[in-house]
RODO-2510 file (C-alpha; in nm, 4 decimals, decimal comma):
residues 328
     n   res          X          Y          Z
     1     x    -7,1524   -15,8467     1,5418
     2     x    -7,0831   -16,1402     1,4013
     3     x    -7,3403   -16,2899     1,1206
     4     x    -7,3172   -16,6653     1,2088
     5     x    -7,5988   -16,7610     0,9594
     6     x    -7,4928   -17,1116     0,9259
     7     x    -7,7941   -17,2901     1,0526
     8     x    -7,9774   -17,5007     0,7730
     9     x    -8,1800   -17,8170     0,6967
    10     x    -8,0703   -18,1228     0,5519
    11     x    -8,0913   -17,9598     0,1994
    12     x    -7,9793   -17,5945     0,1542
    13     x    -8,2281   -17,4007    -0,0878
    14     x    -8,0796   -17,2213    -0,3924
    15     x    -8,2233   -16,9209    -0,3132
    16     x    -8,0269   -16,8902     0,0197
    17     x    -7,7093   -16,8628    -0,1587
    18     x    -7,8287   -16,6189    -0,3802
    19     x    -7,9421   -16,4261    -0,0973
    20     x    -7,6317   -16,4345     0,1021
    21     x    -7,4181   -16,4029    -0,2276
    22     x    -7,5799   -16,0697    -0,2372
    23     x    -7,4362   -15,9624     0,0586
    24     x    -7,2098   -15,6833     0,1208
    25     x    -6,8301   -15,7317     0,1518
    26     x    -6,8574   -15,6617     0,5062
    27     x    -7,0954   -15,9098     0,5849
    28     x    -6,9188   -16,1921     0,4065
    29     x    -6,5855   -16,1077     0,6279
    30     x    -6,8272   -16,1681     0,9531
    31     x    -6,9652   -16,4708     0,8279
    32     x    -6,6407   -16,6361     0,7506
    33     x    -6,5094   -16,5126     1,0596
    34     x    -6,8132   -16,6913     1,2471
    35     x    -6,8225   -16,9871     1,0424
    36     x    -6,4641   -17,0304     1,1471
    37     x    -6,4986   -16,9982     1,4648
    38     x    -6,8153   -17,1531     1,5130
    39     x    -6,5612   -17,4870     1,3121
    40     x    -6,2404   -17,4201     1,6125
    41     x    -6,5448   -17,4641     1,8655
    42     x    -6,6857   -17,7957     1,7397
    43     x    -6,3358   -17,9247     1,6462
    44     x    -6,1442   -17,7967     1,9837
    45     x    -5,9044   -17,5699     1,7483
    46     x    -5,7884   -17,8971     1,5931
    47     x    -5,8043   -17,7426     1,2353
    48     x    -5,5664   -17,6191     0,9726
    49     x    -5,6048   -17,3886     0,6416
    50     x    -5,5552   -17,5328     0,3495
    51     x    -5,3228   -17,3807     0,1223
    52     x    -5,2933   -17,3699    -0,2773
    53     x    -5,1350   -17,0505    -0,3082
    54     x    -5,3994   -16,9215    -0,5346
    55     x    -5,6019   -16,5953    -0,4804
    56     x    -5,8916   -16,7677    -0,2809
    57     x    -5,6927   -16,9448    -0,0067
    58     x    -5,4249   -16,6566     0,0576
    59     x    -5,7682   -16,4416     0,1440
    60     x    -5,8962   -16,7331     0,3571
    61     x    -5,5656   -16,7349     0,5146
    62     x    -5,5375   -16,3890     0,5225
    63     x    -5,8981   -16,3582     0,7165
    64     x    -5,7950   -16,6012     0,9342
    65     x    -5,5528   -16,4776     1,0553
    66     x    -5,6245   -16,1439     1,0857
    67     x    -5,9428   -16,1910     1,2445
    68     x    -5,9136   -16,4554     1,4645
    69     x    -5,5264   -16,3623     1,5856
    70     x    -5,3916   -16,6805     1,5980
    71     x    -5,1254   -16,8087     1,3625
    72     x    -5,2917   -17,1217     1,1692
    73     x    -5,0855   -17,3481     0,9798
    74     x    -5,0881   -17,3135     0,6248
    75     x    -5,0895   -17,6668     0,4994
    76     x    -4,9501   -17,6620     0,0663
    77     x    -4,9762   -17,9773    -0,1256
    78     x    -4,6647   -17,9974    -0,3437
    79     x    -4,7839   -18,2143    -0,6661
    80     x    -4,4432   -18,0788    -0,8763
    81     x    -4,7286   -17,9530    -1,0849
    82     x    -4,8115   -17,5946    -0,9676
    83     x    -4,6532   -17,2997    -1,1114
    84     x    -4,3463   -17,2014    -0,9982
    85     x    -4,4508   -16,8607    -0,9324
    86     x    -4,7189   -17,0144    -0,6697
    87     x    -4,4472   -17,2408    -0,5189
    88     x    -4,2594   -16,8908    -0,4530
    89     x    -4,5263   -16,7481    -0,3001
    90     x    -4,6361   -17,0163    -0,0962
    91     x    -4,2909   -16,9946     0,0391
    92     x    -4,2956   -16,6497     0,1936
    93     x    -4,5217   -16,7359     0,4854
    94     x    -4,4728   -16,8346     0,8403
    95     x    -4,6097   -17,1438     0,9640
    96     x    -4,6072   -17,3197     0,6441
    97     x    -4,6096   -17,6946     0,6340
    98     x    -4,5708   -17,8949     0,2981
    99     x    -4,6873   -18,2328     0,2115
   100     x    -4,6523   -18,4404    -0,1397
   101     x    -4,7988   -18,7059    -0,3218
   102     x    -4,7097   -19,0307    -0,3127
   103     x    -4,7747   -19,1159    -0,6621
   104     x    -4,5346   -18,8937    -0,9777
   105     x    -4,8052   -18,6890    -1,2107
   106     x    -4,7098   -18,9071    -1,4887
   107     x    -4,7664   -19,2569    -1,3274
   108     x    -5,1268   -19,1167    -1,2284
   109     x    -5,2084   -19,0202    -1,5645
   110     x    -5,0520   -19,3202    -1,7533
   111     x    -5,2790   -19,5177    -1,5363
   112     x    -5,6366   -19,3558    -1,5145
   113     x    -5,6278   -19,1178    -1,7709
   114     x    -5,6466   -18,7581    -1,8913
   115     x    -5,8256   -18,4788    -1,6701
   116     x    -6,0766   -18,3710    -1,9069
   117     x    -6,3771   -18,1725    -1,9813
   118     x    -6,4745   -18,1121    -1,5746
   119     x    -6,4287   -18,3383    -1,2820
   120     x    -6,7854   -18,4429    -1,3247
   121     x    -6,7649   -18,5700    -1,7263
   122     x    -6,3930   -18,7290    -1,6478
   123     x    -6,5770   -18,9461    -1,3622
   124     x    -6,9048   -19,0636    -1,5657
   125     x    -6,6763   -19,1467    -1,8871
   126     x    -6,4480   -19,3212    -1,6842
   127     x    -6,7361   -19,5198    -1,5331
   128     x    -6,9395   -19,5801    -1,8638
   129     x    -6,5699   -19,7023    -1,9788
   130     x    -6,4760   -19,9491    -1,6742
   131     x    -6,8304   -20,0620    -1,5041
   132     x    -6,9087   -20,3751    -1,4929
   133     x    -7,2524   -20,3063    -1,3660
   134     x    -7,4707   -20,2475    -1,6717
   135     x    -7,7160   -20,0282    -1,4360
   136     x    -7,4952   -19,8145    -1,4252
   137     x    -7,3586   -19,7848    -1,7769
   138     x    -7,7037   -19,7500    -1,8630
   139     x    -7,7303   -19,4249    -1,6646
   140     x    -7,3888   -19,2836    -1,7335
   141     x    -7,5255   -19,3068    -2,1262
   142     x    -7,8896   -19,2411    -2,1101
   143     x    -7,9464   -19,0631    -1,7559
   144     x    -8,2241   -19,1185    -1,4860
   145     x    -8,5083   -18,9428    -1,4838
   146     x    -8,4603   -18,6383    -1,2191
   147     x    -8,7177   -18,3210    -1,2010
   148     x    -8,8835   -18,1634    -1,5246
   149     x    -8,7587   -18,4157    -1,7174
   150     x    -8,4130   -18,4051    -1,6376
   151     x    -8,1676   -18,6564    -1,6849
   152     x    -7,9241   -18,7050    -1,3663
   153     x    -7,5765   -18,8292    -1,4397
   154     x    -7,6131   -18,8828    -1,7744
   155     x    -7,2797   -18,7757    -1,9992
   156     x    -7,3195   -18,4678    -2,2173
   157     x    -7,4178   -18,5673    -2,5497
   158     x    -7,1065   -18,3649    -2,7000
   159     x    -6,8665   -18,5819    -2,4973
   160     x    -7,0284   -18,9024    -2,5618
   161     x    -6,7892   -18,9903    -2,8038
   162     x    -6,5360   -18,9944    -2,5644
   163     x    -6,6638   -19,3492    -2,4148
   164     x    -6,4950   -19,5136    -2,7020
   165     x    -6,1831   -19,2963    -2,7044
   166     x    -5,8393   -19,4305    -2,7331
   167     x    -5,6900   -19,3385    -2,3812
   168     x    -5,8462   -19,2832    -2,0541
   169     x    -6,0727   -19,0330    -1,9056
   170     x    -6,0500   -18,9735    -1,5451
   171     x    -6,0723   -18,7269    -1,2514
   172     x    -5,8957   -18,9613    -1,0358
   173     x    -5,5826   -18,7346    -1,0735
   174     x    -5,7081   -18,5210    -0,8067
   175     x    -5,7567   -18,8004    -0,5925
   176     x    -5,4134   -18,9182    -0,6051
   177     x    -5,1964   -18,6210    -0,6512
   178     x    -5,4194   -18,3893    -0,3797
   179     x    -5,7104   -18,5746    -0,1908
   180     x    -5,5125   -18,8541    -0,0911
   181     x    -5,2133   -18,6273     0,0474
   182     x    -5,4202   -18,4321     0,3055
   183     x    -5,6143   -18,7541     0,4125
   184     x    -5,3078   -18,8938     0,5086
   185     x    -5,2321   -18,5567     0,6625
   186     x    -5,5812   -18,5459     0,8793
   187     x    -5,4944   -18,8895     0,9707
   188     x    -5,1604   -18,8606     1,1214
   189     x    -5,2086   -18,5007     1,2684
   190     x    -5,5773   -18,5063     1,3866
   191     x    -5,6438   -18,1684     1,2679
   192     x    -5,9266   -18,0531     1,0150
   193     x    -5,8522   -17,8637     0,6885
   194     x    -6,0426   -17,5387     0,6199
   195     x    -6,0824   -17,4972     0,2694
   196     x    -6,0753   -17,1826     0,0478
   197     x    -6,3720   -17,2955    -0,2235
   198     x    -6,6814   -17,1270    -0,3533
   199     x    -6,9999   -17,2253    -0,4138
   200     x    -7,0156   -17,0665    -0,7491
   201     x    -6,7148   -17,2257    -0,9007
   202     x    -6,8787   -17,5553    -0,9712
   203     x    -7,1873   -17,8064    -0,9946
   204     x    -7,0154   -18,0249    -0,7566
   205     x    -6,9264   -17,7393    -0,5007
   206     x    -7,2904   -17,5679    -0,5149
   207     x    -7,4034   -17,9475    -0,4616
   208     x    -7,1933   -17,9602    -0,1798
   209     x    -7,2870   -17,6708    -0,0316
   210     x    -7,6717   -17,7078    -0,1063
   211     x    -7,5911   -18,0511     0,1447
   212     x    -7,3749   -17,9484     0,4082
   213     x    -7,3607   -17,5399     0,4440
   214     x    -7,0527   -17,3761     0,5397
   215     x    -6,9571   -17,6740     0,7776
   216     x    -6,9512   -18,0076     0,7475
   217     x    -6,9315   -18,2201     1,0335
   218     x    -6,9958   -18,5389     0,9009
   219     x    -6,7714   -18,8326     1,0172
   220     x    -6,6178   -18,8847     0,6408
   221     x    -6,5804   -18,5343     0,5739
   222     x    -6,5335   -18,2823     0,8185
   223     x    -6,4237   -17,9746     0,7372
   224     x    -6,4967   -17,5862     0,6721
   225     x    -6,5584   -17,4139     0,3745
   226     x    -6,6121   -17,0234     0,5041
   227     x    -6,5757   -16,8752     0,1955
   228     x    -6,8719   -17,0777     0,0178
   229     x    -7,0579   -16,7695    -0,0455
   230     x    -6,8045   -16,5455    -0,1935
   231     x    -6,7944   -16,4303    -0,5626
   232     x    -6,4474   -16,4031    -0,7316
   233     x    -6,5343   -16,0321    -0,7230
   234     x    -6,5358   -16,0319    -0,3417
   235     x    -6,2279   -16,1822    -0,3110
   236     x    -6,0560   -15,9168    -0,5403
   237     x    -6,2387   -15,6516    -0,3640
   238     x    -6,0994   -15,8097    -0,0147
   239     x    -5,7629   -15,8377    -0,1435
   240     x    -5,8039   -15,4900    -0,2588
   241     x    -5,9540   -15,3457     0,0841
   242     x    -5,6411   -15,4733     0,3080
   243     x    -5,4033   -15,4482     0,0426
   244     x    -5,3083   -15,8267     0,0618
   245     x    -5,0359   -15,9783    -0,1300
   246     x    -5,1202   -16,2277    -0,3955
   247     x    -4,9111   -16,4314    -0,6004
   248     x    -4,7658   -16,2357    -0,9285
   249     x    -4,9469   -16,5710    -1,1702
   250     x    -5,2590   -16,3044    -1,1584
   251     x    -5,0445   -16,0421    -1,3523
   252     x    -4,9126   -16,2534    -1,5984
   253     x    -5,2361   -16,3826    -1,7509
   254     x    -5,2993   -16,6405    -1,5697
   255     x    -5,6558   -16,6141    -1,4572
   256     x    -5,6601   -17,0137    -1,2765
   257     x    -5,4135   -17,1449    -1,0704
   258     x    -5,3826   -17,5001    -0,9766
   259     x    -5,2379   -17,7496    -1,1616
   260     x    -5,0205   -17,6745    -1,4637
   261     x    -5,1908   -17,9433    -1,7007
   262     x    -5,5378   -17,9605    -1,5885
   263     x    -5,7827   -18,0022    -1,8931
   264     x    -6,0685   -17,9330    -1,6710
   265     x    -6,2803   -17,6296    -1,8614
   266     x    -6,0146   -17,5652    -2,0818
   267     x    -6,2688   -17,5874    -2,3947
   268     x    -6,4965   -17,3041    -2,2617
   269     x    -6,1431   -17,0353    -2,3207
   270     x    -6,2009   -16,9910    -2,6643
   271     x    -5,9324   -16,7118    -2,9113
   272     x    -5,5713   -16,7213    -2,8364
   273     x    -5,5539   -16,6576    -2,4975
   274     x    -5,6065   -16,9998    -2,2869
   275     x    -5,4399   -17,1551    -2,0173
   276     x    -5,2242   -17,3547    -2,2574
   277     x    -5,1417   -17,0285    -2,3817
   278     x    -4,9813   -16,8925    -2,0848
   279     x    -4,8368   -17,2234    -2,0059
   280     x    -4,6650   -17,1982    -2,3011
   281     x    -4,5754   -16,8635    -2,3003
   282     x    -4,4205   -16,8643    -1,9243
   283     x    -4,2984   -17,2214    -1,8792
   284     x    -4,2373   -17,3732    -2,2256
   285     x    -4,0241   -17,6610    -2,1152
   286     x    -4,3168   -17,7793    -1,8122
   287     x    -4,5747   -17,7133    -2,1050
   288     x    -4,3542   -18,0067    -2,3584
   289     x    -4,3045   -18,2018    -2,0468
   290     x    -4,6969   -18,1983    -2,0032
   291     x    -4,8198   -18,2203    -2,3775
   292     x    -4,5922   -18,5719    -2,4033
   293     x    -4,7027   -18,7387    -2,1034
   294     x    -4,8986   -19,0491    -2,1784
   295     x    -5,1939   -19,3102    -2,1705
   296     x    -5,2184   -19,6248    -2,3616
   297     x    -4,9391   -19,4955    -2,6515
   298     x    -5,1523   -19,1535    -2,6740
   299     x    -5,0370   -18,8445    -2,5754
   300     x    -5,1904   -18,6116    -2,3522
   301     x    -5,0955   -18,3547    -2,6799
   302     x    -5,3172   -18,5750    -2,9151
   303     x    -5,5771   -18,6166    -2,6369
   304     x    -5,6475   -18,2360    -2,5975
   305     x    -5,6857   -18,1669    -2,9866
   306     x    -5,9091   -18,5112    -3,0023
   307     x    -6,1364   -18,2877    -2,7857
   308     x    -6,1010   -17,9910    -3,0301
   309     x    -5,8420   -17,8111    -2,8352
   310     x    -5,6240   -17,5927    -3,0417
   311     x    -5,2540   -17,5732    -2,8833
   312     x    -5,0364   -17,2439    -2,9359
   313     x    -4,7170   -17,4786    -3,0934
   314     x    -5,0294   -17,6649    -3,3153
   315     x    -5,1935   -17,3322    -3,5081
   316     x    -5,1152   -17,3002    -3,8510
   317     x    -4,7544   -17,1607    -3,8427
   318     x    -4,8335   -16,8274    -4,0356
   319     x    -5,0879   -16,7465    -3,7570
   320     x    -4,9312   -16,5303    -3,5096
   321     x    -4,9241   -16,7018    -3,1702
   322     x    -5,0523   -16,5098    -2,9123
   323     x    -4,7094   -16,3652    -2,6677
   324     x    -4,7926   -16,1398    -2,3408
   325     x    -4,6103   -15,8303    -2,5076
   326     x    -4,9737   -15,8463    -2,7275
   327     x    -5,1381   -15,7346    -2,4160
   328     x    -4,9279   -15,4007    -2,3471
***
C-alpha cells in the first residue's frame, strides 16, 4: 500500500522528518512513489524529472520509472561545468532532453562573484556588500533576534571578513547557470520539474521542506521533491537493492557531483583529499581553466586560499600531493 503521508500544516515540525527519516527503505520507495503520483494528479502528468546525473536524481529517475511505468523525460542542464564523466552518463538514457545556460561560467562569475562558503553565506555577504538599505546591512552584520537568543541571518563571525574582500561573493551563479535554464524550460513547455534533493543536505532544503512538504504547489514554485526524506545511505542502499547504474565519478573519489568549481563547503574537507583534489587529479586542464577565472583582477585561485583553502598545485612542493594510486 502506498504510504502517502504528505499531509501537513503550514509549518512542518522537525520531529516529523526525523520520524519519517527513520523509516525503512521500503517505506521511503512507497512514499516517493505516492508523493509522485499524488504531484501527476494535481499537475495532470504535466511534470518532468530533473536530471543532474548525480547519484540522487538517477535513483529518482530510476523510481520513477520503474514504479510508475511511464517513460518521464529526463530534463539535464548543460552548464559546460559538470564532469565529463556525468555528461557521459547522462547520455546513456532514453528520453533525455538537454537545455543550457544562457550566460558562459566565466561571465557569471566575473560579474557577481565567487561561490563561496554555502549558498546561504555567498547571499548575505553579497547583500551586506551591495545593499543600499542600511536595515538590512544591519542584519546581514549583527542578526535579528530569532528564538533563544538566536540571531537570524546574521553572517558567521568567521566569514565576516569577507564583507570587505577584494572580489565578489555570490550564490547568484546558480541562478544564472541552473535556475534560470529550467524556468525558461517550465515556461515554454508547461511541465513541472521533480527534483532529486534531500532534506538533510542543507539549512535551506530542511527550511524548505519544514514549509512546503514533499510538494509544493505554490504558484511561484511548484514542484516535487519525493526524495526529501531520504538519507545518502538510502540512496546507496536503493541503488544497491535494484542494482542501478550510477555514474563511475563515485569510484574515482569523487564523493559530490555538480559543478566542477563550486566553493560551496569546500572548507569543511579538510587533509589531502578534497574536491579540488580530485579535480585536479582527473581533469587538470578544467581545474587551471577554473583556478584563473576572474573577479575584479582576482582570481578565483587567490580567492579560495584568501578563505584558507589549501590547493594540491599550492602545498609546499616537497609535500607529496595526494594521487588516486594512494588509495589502492
Amino acid at each position: 500500500m502506498i504510504l502517502l503521508m504528505n499531509v501537513h500544516s503550514e509549518t512542518m515540525k522537525y520531529e516529523d522528518l526525523k520520524i519519517r527519516q527513520g523509516w525503512t527503505l521500503n517505506q521511503k520507495i512507497d512514499h516517493a512513489v505516492g508523493t509522485i503520483e499524488e504531484f501527476m494528479s494535481k499537475t495532470d502528468g504535466k511534470c518532468y524529472i530533473s536530471f543532474s546525473g548525480g547519484k540522487d536524481s538517477t535513483v529518482l529517475l530510476d523510481i520513477a520509472r520503474r514504479f510508475e511505468r511511464r517513460d518521464f523525460t529526463a530534463v539535464f542542464c548543460n552548464t559546460g561545468n559538470e564532469f565529463p564523466e556525468i555528461v557521459q552518463f547522462v547520455r546513456t538514457f532514453d528520453d533525455l532532453t538537454i537545455i543550457r545556460p544562457k550566460m558562459r561560467i566565466p561571465d557569471v562569475l566575473s560579474k557577481y562573484g565567487f561561490p563561496l562558503v554555502s549558498k546561504e553565506q555567498s547571499q548575505y555577504i553579497r547583500q551586506a556588500r551591495n545593499t543600499n538599505s542600511e536595515v538590512l546591512r544591519n542584519i546581514r552584520i549583527n542578526g535579528k533576534q530569532g528564538r533563544n537568543d538566536y540571531k537570524q541571518g546574521k553572517i558567521d563571525d568567521k566569514w565576516q571578513f569577507l564583507i570587505k574582500a577584494p572580489f565578489e561573493v555570490s550564490e547568484l551563479c546558480c541562478q544564472h547557470l541552473k535556475k534560470k535554464p529550467f524556468h525558461t524550460y517550465n515556461k515554454e513547455t508547461g511541465l513541472h520539474p521533480i527534483i532529486g534533493t534531500m532534506a538533510s543536505e542543507s539549512r535551506l532544503r530542511l527550511q524548505k521542506w519544514l514549509k512546503t512538504g514533499c510538494n509544493s504547489f505554490d504558484s511561484k514554485d511548484i514542484a516535487s521533491y519525493p526524495i526529501s526524506i531520504w538519507t545518502e545511505a538510502d540512496i546507496w542502499a536503493y541503488i544497491r537493492k535494484f542494482n542501478v547504474p550510477y555514474s563511475p565519478i563515485y569510484d574515482k573519489g569523487c564523493k559530490r557531483t555538480g559543478c566542477m568549481f563550486c566553493g560551496f563547503g569546500c572548507h569543511m574537507e579538510k587533509g589531502l583529499f578534497n574536491r579540488f583534489d580530485v579535480l585536479y587529479n582527473l581533469h587538470p586542464k578544467a581545474y587551471r581553466t577554473f583556478m584563473a577565472y576572474e573577479n575584479n583582477g582576482i582570481t578565483y585561485r587567490e580567492a579560495l586560499e584568501y578563505i584558507g583553502m589549501v590547493l594540491p598545485d599550492s602545498r609546499n612542493k616537497q609535500q607529496k600531493l595526494f594521487r588516486f594510486d594512494d588509495l589502492y
